[in-house]
C-alpha positions in Angstrom: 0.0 0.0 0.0 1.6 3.5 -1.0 2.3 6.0 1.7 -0.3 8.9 1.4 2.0 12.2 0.2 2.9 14.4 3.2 0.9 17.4 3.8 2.4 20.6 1.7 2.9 23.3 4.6 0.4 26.1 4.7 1.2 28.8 3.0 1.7 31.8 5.1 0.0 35.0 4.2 1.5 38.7 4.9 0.1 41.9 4.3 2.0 44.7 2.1 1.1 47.8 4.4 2.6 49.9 1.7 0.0 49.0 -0.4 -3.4 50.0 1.6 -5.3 53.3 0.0 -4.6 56.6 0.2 -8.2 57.0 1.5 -7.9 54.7 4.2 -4.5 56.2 5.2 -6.7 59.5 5.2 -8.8 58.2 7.9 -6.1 56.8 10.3 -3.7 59.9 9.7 -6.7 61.9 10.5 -7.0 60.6 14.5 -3.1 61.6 15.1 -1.8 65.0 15.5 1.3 66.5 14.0 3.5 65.5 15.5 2.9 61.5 15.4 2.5 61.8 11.5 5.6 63.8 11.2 7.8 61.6 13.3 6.3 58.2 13.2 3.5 57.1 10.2 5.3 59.3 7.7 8.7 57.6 8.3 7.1 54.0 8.2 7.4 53.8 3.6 7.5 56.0 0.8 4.0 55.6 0.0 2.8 56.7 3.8 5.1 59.7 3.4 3.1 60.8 0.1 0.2 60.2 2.4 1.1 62.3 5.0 1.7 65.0 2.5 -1.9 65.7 1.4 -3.0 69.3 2.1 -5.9 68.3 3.8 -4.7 66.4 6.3 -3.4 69.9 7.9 -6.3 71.5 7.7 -5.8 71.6 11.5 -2.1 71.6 13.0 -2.5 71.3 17.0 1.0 71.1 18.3 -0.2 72.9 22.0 0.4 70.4 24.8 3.8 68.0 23.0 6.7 68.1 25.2 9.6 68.2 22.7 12.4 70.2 22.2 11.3 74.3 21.0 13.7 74.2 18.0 12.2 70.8 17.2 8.9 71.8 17.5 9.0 75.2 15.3 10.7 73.0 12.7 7.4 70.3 12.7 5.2 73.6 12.8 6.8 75.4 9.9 6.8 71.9 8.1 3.0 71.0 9.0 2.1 75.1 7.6 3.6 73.7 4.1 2.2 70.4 3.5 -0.8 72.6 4.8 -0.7 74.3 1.2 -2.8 77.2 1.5 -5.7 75.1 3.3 -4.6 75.9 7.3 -7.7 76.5 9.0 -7.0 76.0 12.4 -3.2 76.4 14.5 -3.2 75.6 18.2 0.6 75.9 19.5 2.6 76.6 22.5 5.4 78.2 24.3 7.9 77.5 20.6 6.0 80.0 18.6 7.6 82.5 17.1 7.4 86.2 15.2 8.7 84.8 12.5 6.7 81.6 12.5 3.3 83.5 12.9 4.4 85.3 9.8 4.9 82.0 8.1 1.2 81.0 9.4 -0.2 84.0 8.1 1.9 84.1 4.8 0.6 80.9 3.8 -2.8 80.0 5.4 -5.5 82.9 3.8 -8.2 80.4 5.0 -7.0 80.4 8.6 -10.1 80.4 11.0 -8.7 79.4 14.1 -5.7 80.3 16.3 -4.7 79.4 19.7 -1.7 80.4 21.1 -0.6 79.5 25.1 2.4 80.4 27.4 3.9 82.0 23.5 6.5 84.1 25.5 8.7 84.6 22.3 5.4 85.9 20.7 5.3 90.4 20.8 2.2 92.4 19.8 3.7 93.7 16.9 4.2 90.3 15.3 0.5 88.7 16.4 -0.9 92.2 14.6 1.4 91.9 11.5 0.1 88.3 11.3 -3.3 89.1 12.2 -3.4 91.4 9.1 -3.1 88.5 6.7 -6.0 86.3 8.4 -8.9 88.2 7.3 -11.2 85.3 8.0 -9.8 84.8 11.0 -13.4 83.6 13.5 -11.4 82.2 17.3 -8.2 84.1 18.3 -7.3 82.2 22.1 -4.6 84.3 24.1 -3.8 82.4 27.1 -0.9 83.7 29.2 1.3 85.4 26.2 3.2 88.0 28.3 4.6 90.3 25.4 1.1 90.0 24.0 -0.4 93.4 25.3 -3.3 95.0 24.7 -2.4 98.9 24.7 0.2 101.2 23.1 0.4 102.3 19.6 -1.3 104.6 18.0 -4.2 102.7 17.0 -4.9 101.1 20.4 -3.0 98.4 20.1 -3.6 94.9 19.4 -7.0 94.4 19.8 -7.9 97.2 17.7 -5.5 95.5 15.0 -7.7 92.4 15.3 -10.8 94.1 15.0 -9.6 96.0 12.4 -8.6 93.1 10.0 -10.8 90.5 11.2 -14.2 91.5 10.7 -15.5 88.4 11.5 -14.2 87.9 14.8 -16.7 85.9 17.1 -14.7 84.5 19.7 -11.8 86.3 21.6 -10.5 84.8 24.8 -7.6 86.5 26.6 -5.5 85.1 29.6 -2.9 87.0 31.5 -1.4 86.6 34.8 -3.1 90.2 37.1 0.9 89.9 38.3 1.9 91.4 34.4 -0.8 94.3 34.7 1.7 97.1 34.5 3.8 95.2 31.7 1.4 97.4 29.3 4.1 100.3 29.9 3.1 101.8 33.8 0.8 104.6 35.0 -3.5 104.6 35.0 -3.6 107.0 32.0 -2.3 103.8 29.9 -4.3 101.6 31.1 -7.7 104.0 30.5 -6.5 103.9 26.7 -9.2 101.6 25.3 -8.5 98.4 24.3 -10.7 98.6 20.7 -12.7 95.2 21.9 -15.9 97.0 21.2 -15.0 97.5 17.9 -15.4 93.4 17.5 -19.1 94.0 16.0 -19.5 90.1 15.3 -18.0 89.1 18.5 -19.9 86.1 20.5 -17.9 85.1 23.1 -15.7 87.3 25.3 -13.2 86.4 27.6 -11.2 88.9 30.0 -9.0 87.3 32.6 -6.0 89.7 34.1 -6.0 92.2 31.1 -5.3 95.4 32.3 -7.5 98.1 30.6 -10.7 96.4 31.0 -12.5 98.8 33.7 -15.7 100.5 33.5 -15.4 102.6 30.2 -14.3 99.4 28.3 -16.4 97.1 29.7 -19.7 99.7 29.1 -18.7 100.4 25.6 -18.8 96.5 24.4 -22.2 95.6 26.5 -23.8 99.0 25.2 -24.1 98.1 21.7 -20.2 97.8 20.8 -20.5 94.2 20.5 -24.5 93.6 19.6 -24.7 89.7 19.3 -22.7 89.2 22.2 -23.5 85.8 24.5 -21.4 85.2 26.9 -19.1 87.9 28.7 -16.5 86.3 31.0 -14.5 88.8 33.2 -12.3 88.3 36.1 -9.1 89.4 38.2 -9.1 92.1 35.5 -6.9 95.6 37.6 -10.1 97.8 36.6 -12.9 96.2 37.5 -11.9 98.0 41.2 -13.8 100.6 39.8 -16.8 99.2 37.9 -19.8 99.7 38.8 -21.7 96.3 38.4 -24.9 97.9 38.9 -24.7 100.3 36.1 -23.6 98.0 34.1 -25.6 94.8 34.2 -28.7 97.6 33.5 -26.7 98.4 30.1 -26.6 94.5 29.4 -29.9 94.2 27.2 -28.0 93.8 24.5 -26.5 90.4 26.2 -28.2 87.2 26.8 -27.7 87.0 30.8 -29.3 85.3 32.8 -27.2 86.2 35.8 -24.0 87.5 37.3 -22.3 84.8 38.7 -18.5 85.1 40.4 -15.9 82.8 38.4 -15.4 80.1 41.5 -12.6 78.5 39.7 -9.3 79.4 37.6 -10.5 79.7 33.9 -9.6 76.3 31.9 -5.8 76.2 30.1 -6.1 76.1 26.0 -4.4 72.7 26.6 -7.0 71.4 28.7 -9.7 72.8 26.3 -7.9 71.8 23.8 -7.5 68.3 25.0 -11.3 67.7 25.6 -12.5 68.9 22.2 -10.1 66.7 20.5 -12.1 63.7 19.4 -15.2 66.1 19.0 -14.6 69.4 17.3 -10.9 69.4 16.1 -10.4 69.0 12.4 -12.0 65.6 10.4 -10.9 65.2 7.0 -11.9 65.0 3.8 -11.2 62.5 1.6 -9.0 61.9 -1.7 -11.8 63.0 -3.7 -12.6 66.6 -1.8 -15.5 65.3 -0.4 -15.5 65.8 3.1 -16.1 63.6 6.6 -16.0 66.9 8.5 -14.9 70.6 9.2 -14.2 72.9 11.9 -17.3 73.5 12.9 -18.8 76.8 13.5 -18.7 79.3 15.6 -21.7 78.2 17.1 -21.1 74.9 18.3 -19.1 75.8 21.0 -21.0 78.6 22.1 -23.5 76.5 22.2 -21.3 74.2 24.6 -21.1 77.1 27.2 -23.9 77.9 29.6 -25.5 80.3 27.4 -26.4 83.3 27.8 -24.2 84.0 30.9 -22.4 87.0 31.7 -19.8 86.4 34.7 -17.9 89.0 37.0 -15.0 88.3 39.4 -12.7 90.7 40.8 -10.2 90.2 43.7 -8.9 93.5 43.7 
């Protein structure tokens, strides 16, 4: 009797990751930030790195809360602005921002709708204007604890007036400073009464005022008295001038705002990295696919108004 033949071995299967779709790549690149296609899923072949380079993947470039190196960082940033080619629309960063890489943000991203800056220390007024005068569409600007950031001097008022100037569709403006830096704005009272131009912000939703010096009585009376009309929620707290403000007069000049109280800020305001952090799978940038057809934008304005407690005005002064 013949021997049966042995068994051939099974045939072992492997996958060629170089070969799955750009479309599928799309989705996955999507869910990592910057940095971890930059320095990881962009290294992996050649046909990941052409990936990675697809504009809209950087429709959004949040590099806020990585702990690298500052040189390395500005380096990914600039890099992430090109492959962005023209279609930037939102740019959440940290303490390695620069002058001169605003200017590269603002040179290249005419569509740019979003902009978060924290702890920028290396950031100056001059260069946030300078950039701000490129981003005429320009609808979040987030200032949280950018020292050489300051909101008076100049003839024209300074940097807010810049912002309302070239961004006539501003409708979200937080701003964070430590009440420590309140005479970094150049010394005596008569600077600080120069008005800070918010109230020339005309589409302006959401206000936030922590430690700015300069937002006292006059300020805060101009934006709630019909500077700001469609104004929701007004945030203000451990401001140097609101000593002097007299709450009374000006919750009665508040019709214009959606309040439905006055209630004392009980804790410190949220970082941007915090924020940041918890709007991350929800409202940071989806993308769309190979074709231009898309899975998702930044979404407006009014979503995360909407994610507030509207209709809130809020006063807090330890002074």
């Amino acid at each position: 009797m013949d021997a049966l033949p042995a068994p051939s071995p099974e045939k072992t299967t492997t996958r060629d990751w170089s070969e799955l779709p750009v479309d599928a790549l799309s989705v996955v690149f999507a869910k990592l930030g910057a940095v971890e296609v930059l320095m990881g899923a962009g290294l992996v072949c050649r046909p990941w790195l052409d990936a990675t380079k697809l504009p809209h993947l950087w429709r959004c470039v949040d590099i806020a809360a990585m702990k690298k190196k500052r040189a390395v960082l500005c380096v990914m940033a600039d890099e992430a602005v090109k492959r962005a080619d023209g279609q930037l629309e939102a740019f959440m960063a940290g303490a390695f921002v620069t002058n001169k890489l605003l200017k590269h943000v603002g040179d290249s991203s005419p569509t740019l709708k979003r902009l978060w800056l924290e702890s920028c220390s290396l950031v100056t007024s001059n260069g946030l204007a300078q950039m701000i005068a490129m981003a005429p569409l320009l609808e979040e600007l987030v200032l949280s604890y950018c020292r050489k950031v300051r909101g008076g001097g100049g003839g024209g008022g300074g940097v807010y007036a810049a912002v309302a100037e070239a961004c006539p569709r501003l409708r979200r403006l937080e701003v964070r400073r430590y009440p420590a830096w309140r005479d970094d704005d150049g010394g005596g009272d008569h600077h600080r009464r120069r008005p800070l131009g918010i109230a020339a912000m005309r589409e302006l939703r959401h206000l936030t005022l922590v430690g700015v010096a300069g937002a006292g009585d006059d300020e805060l009376a101009a934006i709630v008295d019909g500077g700001c009309p469609h104004l929701e929620v007004l945030h203000v707290s451990e401001c140097p001038g609101l000593a002097a403000v007299d709450v009374a007069a000006l919750r009665s000049k508040c019709g214009g705002v959606k309040c439905g109280g006055f209630t004392p800020a009980s804790r410190p305001p949220m970082t941007t990295s915090r924020r940041l952090r918890r709007r991350k799978s929800g409202d940071r940038l989806a993308t769309a696919g190979p074709t231009g057809s898309t899975t998702g934008q930044i979404g407006p304005p009014e979503k995360y108004s909407a994610q507030l407690r509207p209709a809130t005005v809020l006063f807090a002064n330890r002074y």
